[in-house]
MMTF fields as JSON, N, C-alpha, C and O atoms, coordinates in Angstrom:
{
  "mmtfVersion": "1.0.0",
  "mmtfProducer": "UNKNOWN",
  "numBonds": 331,
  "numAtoms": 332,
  "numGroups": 83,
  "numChains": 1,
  "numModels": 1,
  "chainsPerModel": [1],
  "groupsPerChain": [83],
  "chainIdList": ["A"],
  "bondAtomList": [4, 2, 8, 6, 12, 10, 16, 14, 20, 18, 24, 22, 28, 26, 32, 30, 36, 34, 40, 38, 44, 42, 48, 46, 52, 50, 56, 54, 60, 58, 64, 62, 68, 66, 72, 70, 76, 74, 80, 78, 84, 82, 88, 86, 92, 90, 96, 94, 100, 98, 104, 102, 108, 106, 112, 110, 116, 114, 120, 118, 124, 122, 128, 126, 132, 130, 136, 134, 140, 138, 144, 142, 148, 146, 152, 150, 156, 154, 160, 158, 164, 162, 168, 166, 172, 170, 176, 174, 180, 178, 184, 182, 188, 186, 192, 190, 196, 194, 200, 198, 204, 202, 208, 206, 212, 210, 216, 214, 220, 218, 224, 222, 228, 226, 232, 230, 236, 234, 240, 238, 244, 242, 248, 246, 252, 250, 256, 254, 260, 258, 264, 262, 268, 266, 272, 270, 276, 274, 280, 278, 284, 282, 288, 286, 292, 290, 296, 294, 300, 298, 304, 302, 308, 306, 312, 310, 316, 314, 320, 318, 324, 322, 328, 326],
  "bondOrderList": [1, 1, 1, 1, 1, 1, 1, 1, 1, 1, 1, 1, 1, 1, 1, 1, 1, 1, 1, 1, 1, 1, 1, 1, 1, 1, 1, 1, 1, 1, 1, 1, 1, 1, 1, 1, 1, 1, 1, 1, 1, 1, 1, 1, 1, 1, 1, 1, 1, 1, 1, 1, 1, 1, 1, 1, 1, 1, 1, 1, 1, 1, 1, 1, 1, 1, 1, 1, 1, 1, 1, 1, 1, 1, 1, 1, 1, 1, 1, 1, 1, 1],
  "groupList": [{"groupName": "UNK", "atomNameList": ["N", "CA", "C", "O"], "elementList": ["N", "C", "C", "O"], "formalChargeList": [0, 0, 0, 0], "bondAtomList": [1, 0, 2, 1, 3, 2], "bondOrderList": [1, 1, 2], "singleLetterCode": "X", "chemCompType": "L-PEPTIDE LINKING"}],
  "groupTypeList": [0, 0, 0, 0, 0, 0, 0, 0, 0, 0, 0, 0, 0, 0, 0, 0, 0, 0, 0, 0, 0, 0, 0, 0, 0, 0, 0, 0, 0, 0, 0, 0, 0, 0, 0, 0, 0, 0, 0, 0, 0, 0, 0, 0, 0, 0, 0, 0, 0, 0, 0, 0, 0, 0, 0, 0, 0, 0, 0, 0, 0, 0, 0, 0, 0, 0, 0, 0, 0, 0, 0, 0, 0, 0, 0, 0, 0, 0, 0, 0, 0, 0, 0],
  "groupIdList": [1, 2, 3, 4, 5, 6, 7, 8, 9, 10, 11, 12, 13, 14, 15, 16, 17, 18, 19, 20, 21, 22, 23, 24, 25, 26, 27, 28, 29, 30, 31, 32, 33, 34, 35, 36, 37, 38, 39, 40, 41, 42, 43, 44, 45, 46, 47, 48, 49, 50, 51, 52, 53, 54, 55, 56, 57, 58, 59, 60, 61, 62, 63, 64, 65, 66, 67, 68, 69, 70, 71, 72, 73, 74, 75, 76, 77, 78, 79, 80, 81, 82, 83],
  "secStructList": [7, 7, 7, 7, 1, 1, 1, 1, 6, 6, 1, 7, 7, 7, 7, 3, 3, 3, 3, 7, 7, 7, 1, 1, 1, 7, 7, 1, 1, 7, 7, 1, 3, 3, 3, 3, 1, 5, 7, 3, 3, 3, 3, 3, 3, 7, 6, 6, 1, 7, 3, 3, 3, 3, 3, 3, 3, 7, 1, 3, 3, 3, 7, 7, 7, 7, 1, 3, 3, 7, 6, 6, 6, 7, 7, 7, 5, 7, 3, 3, 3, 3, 7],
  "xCoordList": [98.294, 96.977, 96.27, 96.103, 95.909, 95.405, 93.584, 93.177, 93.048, 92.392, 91.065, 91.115, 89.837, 88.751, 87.636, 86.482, 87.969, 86.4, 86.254, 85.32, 87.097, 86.968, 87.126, 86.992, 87.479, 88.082, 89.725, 90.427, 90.069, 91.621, 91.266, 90.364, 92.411, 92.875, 92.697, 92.005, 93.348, 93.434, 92.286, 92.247, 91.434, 90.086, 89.195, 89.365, 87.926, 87.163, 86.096, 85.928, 85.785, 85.015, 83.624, 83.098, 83.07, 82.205, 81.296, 80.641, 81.024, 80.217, 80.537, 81.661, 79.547, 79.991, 78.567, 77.715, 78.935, 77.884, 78.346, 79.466, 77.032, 77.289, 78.063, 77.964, 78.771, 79.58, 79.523, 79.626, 79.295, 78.849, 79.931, 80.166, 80.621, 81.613, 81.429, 80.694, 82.377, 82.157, 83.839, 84.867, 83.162, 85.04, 84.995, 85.932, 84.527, 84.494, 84.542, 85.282, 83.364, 83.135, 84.015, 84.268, 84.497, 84.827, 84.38, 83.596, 84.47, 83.612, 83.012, 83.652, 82.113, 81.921, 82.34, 81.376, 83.219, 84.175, 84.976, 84.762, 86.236, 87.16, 87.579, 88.755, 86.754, 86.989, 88.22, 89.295, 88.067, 89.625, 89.588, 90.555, 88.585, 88.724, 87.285, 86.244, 87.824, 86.572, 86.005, 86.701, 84.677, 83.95, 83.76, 82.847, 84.631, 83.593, 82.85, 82.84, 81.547, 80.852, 80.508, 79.711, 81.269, 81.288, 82.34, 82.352, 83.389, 84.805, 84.831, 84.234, 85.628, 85.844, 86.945, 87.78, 87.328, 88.374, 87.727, 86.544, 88.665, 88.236, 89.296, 90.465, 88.974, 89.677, 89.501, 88.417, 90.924, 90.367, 91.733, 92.731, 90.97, 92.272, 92.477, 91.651, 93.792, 94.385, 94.844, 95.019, 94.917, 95.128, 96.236, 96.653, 96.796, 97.724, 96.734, 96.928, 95.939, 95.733, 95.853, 95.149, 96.729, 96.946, 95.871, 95.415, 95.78, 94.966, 95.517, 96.659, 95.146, 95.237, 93.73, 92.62, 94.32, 93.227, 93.745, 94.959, 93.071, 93.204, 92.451, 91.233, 93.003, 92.373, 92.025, 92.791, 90.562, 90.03, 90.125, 90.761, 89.839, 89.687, 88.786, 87.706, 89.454, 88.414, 87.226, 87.332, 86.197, 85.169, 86.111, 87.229, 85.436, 86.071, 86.352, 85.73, 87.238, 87.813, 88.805, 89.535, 89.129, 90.689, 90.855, 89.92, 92.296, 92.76, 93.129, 94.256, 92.228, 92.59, 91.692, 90.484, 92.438, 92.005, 91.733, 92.082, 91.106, 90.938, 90.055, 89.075, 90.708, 89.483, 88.098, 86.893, 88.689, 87.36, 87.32, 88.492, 86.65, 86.463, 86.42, 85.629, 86.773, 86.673, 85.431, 85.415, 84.559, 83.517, 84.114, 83.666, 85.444, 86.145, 86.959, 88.101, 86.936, 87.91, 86.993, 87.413, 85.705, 85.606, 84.231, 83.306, 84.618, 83.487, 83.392, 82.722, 83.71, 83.013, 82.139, 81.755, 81.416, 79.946, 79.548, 80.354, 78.694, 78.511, 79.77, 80.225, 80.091, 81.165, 80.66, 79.579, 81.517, 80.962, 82.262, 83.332, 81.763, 83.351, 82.925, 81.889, 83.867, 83.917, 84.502, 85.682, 84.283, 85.031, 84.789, 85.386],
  "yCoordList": [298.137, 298.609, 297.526, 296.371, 297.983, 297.092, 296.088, 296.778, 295.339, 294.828, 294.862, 294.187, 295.841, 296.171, 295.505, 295.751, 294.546, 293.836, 292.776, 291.998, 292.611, 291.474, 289.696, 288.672, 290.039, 288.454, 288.346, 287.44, 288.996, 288.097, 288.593, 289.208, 288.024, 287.752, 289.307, 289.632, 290.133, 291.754, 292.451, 293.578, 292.015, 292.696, 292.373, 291.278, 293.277, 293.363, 291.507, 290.716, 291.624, 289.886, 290.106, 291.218, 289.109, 289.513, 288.296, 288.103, 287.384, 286.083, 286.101, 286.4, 285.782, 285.362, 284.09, 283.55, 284.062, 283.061, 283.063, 283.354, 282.603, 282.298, 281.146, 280.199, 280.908, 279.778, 279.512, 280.31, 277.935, 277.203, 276.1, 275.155, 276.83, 276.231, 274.397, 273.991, 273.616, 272.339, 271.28, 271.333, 270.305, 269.734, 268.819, 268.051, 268.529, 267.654, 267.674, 266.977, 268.868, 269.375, 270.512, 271.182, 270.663, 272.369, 272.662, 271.955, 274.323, 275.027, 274.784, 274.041, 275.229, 274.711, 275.744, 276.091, 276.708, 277.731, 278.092, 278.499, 277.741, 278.454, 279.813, 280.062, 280.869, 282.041, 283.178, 282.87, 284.303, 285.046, 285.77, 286.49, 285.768, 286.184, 285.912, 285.543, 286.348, 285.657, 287.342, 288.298, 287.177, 288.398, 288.144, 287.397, 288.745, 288.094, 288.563, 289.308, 288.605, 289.596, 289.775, 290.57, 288.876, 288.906, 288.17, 286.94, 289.027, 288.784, 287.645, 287.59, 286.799, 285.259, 284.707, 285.395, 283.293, 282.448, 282.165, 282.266, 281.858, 281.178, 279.966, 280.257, 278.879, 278.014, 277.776, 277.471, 277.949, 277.209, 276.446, 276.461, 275.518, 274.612, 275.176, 275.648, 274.898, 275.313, 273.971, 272.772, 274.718, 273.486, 272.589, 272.171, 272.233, 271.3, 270.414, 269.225, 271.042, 270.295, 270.613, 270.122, 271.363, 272.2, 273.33, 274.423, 272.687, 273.92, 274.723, 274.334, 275.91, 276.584, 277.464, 277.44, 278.325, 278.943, 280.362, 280.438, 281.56, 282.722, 283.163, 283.335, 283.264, 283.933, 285.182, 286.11, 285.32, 286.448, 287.226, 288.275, 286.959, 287.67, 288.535, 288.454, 289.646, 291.353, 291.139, 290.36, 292.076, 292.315, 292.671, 293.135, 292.353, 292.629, 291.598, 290.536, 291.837, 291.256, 291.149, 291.893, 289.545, 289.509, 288.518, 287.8, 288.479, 288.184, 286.436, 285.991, 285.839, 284.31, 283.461, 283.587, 282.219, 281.39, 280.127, 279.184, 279.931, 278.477, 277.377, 277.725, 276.027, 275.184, 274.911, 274.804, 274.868, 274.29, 275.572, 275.858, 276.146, 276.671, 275.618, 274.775, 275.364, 274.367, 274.657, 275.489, 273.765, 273.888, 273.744, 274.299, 272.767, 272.668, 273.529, 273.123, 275.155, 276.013, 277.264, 278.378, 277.159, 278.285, 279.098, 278.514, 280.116, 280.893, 281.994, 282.713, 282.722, 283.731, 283.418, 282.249, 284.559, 283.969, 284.909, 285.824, 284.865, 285.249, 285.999, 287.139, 284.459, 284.176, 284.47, 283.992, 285.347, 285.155, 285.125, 285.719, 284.164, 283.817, 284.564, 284.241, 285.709, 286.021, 285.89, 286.218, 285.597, 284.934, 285.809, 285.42],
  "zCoordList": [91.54, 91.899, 92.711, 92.321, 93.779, 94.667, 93.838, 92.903, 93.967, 93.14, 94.365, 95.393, 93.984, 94.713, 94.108, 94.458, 93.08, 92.539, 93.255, 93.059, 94.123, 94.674, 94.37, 95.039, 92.988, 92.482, 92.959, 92.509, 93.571, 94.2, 95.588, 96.157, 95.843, 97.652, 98.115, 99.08, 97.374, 97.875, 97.828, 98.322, 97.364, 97.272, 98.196, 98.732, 98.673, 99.506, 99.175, 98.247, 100.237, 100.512, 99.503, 99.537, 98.66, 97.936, 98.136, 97.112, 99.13, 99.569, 101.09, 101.494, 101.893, 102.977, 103.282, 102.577, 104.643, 105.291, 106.793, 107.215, 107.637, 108.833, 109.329, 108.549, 110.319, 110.342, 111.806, 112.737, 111.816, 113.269, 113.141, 112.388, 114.537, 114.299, 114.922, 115.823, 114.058, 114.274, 114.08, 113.406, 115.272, 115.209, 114.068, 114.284, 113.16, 112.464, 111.099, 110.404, 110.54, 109.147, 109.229, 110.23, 107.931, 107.127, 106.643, 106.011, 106.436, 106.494, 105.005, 104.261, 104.656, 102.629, 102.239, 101.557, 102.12, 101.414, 102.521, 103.663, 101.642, 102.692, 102.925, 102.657, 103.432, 103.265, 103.242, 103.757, 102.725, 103.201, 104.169, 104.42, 104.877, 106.499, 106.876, 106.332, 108.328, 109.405, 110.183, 110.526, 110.24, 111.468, 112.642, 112.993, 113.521, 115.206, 115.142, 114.162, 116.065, 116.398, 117.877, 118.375, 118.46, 120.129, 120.621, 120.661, 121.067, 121.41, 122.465, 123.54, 121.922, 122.314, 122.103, 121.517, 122.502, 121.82, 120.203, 119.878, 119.494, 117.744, 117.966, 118.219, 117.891, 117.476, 116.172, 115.676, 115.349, 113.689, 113.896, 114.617, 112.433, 111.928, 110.127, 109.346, 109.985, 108.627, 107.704, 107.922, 106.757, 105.454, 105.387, 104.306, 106.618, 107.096, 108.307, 108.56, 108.797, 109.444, 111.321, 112.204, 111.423, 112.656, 113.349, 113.013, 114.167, 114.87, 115.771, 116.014, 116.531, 117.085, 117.522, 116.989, 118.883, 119.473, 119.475, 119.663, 119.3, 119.113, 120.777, 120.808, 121.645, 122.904, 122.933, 122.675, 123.326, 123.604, 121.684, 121.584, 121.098, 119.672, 119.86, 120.445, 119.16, 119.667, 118.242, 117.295, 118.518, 117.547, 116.623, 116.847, 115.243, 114.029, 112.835, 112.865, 111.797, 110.716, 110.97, 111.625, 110.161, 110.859, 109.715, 109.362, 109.025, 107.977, 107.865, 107.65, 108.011, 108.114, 107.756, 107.952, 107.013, 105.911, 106.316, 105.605, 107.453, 108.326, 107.132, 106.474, 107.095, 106.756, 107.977, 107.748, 109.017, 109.752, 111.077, 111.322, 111.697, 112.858, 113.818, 113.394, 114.624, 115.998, 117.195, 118.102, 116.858, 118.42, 119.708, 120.711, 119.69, 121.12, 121.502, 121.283, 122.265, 122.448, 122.03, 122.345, 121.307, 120.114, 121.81, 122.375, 121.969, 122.772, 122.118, 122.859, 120.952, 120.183, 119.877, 119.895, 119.417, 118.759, 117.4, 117.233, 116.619, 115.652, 114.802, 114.703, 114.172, 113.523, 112.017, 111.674, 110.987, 109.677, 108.947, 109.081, 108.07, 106.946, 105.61, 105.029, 105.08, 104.36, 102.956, 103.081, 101.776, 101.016, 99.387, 98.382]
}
């Protein structure tokens, strides 16, 4: 049974916050996915340490667990981490 209260990974996001992205700090929760809200590059980095850039990311939810969003690369905008 898929789990809809939202205390595990499979369940719908039950906290979020706005997120500005920055090369330096992470984020203060690491969420289980991210919102664009104006289709852009996302640069995030992950819990190794690796980054990457997502080009052109469409409006929407999208299933990923970044520690930090990146200001260098990042031209989406109204970014929300859901957690």
């Amino acid at each position: 049974m898929a789990d809809i209260t939202g205390d595990g990974y499979g369940g719908p996001g039950v906290k979020w916050y706005n997120v500005t992205p920055n090369d330096s700090t992470d984020l203060p929760t690491r969420p289980r996915a991210l919102y664009v809200g104006v289709t852009g590059n996302v640069a995030i980095m992950d819990i190794g340490g690796t980054t990457v850039t997502f080009v052109a990311m469409a409006v929407g939810y999208h299933p990923l667990r970044p520690v930090r969003v990146m200001s260098t690369g990042t031209t989406a905008t109204n970014i929300v981490a859901i957690y």
